[in-house]
C-alpha positions as CSV (number, residue, x, y, z in Angstrom):
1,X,18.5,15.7,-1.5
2,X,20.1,15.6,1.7
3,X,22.7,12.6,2.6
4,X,23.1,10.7,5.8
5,X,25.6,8.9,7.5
6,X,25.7,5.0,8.3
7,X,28.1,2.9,9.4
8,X,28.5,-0.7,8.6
9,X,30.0,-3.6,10.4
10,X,32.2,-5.7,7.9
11,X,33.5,-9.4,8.1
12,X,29.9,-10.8,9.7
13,X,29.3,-14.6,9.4
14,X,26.8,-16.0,6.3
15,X,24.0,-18.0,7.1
16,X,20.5,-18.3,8.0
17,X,21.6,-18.4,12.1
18,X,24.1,-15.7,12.4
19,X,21.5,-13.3,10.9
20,X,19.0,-14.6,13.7
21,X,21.9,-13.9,15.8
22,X,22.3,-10.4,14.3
23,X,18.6,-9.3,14.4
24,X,18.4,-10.3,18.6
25,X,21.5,-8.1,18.8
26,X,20.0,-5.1,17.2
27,X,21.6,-5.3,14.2
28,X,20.6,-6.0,10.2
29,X,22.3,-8.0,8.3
30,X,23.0,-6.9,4.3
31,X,25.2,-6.6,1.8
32,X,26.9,-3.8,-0.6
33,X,27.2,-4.2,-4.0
34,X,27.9,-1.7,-7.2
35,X,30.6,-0.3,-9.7
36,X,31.8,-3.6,-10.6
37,X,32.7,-4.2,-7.2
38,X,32.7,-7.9,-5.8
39,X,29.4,-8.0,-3.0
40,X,30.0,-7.0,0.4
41,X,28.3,-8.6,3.5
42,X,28.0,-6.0,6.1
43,X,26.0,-5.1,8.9
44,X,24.3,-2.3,10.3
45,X,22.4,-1.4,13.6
46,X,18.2,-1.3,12.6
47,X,17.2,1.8,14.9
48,X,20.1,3.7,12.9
49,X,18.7,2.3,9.6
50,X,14.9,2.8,10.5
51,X,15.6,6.2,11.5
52,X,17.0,7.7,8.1
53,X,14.2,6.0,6.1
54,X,11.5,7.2,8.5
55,X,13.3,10.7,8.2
56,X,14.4,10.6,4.0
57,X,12.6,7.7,2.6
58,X,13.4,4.8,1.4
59,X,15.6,6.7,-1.2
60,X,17.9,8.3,0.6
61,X,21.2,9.0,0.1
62,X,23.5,7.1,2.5
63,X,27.2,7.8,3.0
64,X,27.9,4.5,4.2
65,X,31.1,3.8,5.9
66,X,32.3,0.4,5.2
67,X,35.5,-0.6,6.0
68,X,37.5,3.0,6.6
69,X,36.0,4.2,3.5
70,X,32.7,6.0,2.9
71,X,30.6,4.9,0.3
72,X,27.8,6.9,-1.5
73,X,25.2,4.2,-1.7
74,X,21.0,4.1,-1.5
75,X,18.9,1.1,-0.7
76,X,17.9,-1.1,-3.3
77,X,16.3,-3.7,-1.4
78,X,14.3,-4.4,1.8
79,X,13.6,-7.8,2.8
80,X,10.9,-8.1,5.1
81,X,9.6,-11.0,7.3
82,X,5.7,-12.0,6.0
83,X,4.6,-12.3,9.2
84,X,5.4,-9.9,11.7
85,X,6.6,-7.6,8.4
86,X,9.6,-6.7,10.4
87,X,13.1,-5.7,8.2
88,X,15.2,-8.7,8.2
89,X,17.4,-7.8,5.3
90,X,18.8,-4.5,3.4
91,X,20.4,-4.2,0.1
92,X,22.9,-1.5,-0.7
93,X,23.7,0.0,-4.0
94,X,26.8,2.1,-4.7
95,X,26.2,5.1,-6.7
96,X,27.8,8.5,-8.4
97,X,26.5,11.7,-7.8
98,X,26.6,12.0,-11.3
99,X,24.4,8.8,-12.4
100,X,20.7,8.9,-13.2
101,X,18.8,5.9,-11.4
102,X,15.3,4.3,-12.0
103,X,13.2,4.2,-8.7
104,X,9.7,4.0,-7.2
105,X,8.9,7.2,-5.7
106,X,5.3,7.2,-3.0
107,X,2.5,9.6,-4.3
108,X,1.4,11.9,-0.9
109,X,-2.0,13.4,-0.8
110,X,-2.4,16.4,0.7
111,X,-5.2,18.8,1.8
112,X,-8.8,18.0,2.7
113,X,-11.3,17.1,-0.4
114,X,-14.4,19.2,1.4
115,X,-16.7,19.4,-1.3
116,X,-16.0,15.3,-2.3
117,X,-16.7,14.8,1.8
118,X,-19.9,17.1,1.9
119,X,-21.6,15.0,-0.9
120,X,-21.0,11.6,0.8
121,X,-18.1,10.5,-1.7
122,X,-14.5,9.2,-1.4
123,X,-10.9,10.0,-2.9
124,X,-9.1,6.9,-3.6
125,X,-5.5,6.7,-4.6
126,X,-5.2,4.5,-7.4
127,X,-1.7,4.7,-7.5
128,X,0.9,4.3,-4.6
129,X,3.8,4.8,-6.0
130,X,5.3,6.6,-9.7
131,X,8.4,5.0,-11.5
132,X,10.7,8.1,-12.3
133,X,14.4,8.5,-13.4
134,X,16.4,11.0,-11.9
135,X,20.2,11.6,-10.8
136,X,20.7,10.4,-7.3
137,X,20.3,13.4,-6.1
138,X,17.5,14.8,-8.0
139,X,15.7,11.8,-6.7
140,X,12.2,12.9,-4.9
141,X,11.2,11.5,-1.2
142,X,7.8,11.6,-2.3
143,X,5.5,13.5,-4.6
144,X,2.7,15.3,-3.2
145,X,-0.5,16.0,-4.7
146,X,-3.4,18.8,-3.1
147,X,-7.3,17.2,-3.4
148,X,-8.8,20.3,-1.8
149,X,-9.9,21.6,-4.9
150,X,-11.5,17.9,-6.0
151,X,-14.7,17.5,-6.8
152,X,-17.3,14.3,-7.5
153,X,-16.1,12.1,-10.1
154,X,-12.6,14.1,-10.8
155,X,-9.8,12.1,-11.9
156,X,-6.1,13.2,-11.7
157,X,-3.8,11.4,-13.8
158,X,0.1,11.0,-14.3
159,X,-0.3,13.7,-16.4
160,X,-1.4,15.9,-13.7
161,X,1.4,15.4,-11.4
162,X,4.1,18.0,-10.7
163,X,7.6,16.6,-11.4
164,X,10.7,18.5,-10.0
165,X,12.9,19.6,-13.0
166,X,15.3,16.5,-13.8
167,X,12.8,13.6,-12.8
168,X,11.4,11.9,-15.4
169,X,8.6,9.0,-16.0
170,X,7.7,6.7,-18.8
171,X,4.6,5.6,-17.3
172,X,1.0,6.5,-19.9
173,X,0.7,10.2,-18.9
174,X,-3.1,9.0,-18.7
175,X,-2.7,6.6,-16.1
176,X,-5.1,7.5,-13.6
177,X,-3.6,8.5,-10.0
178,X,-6.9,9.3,-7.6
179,X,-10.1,9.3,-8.3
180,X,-12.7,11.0,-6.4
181,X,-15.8,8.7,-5.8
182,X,-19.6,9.2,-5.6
183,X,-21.1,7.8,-2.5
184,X,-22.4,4.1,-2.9
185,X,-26.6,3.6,-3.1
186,X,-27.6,0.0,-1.7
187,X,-31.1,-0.3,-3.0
188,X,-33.8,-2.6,-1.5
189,X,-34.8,-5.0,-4.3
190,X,-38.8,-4.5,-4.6
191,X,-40.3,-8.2,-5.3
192,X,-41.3,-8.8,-8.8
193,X,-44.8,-8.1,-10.0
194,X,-47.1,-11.2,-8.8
195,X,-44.5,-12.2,-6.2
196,X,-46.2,-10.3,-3.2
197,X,-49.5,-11.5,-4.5
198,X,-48.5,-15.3,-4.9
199,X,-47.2,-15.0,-1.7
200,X,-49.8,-13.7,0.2
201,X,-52.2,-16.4,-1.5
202,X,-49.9,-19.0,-0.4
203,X,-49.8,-17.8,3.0
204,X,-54.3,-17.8,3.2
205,X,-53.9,-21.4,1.4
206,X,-52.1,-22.7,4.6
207,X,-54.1,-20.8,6.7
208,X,-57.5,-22.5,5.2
209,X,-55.6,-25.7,5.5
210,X,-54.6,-25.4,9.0
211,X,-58.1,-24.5,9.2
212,X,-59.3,-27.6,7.9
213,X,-57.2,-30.0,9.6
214,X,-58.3,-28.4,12.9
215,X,-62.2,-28.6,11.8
216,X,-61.7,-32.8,10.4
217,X,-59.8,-33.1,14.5
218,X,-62.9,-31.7,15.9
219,X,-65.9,-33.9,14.1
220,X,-63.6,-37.4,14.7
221,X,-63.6,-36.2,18.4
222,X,-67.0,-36.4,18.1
223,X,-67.2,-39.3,16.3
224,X,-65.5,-41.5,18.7
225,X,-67.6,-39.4,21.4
């Protein structure tokens, strides 16, 4: 796994309105923690942050350099605004080379399902992300999957995925992953047997009466003629 660089600002004020004050400057506020070592609030510009997580995922390795010293570290927490779902806080976690490390991990498809599209059907991932343990830097930036070769009503479970040596799971190897779906039928409901035919009666019933009413109109005209 590849490791970037980051540097973070130390000695930033606490508080719900210096972090504002932060995020209109550019920056993200956040803090380090790890080893045993008392918490750390730091801050580091977002472009520089958004960058290597676009580029390495959100488990990359970051050499973070706090305070003179560089610091092997990964993210361990985003906090993100509901609204506008905008970053407004990162957690960092100091780590070994050496240590193994329990993460989520995205599942990618790949490829074109062509003979699922042909008949009208779907392939739905089921499952967005796999929980694996792996040394830091055995740890996967995602774990791609090929559906060309998927057909109506396949299902590809945990069990089918391709680990990279080290990286383990725990999850029920028969946890299903992706499923590919037949198309949905909507079918018209026919009316029930006598339905069509009570209704039709009911519609020459009012047409008699209607009928009537107009005749009984008629012979009073005349009657008062």
């Amino acid at each position: 796994m590849d490791t970037f660089t980051l540097a973070a600002d130390v000695g930033r004020a606490t508080g719900s309105r210096a972090a504002r004050r932060l995020r209109r400057e550019g920056m993200l506020p956040g803090v380090v923690y790890g080893h045993g070592a008392d918490p750390v609030p730091v801050a580091v510009d977002r472009r520089s942050l958004r960058q290597v997580l676009t580029q390495a995922g959100t488990n990359a390795l970051i050499n973070l350099q706090v305070d003179g010293k560089t610091q092997l570290t990964i993210v361990k927490d985003l906090q993100r605004d509901p609204v506008a779902n905008r970053v407004t806080h990162v957690d960092f976690q100091v780590v070994s080379a050496q240590e193994r490390m329990t993460v989520e991990v995205p599942i990618v498809l790949e490829g074109e399902a062509e003979a699922v599209s042909r008949e009208g059907g779907v392939v739905q991932l089921q499952l967005l992300t796999l929980t694996v343990t792996a040394s830091v830097t055995a740890i996967p930036q995602s774990l791609p999957f090929d559906v060309s070769e998927l057909v109506l009503d396949d299902q590809v479970r945990v069990s089918d995925l391709a680990l990279p040596a080290g990286v383990e799971t725990d999850l029920d190897p028969d946890t299903i992953v992706v499923v590919a779906h037949r198309p949905r039928i909507v079918l018209e409901e026919e009316p029930a047997e006598g339905e069509e035919v009570e209704g039709e009666e009911a519609a020459e019933d009012a047409g008699e009466q209607a009928g009537d009413g107009a005749g009984d109109s008629e012979a009073s005209d005349s009657t008062s003629g």
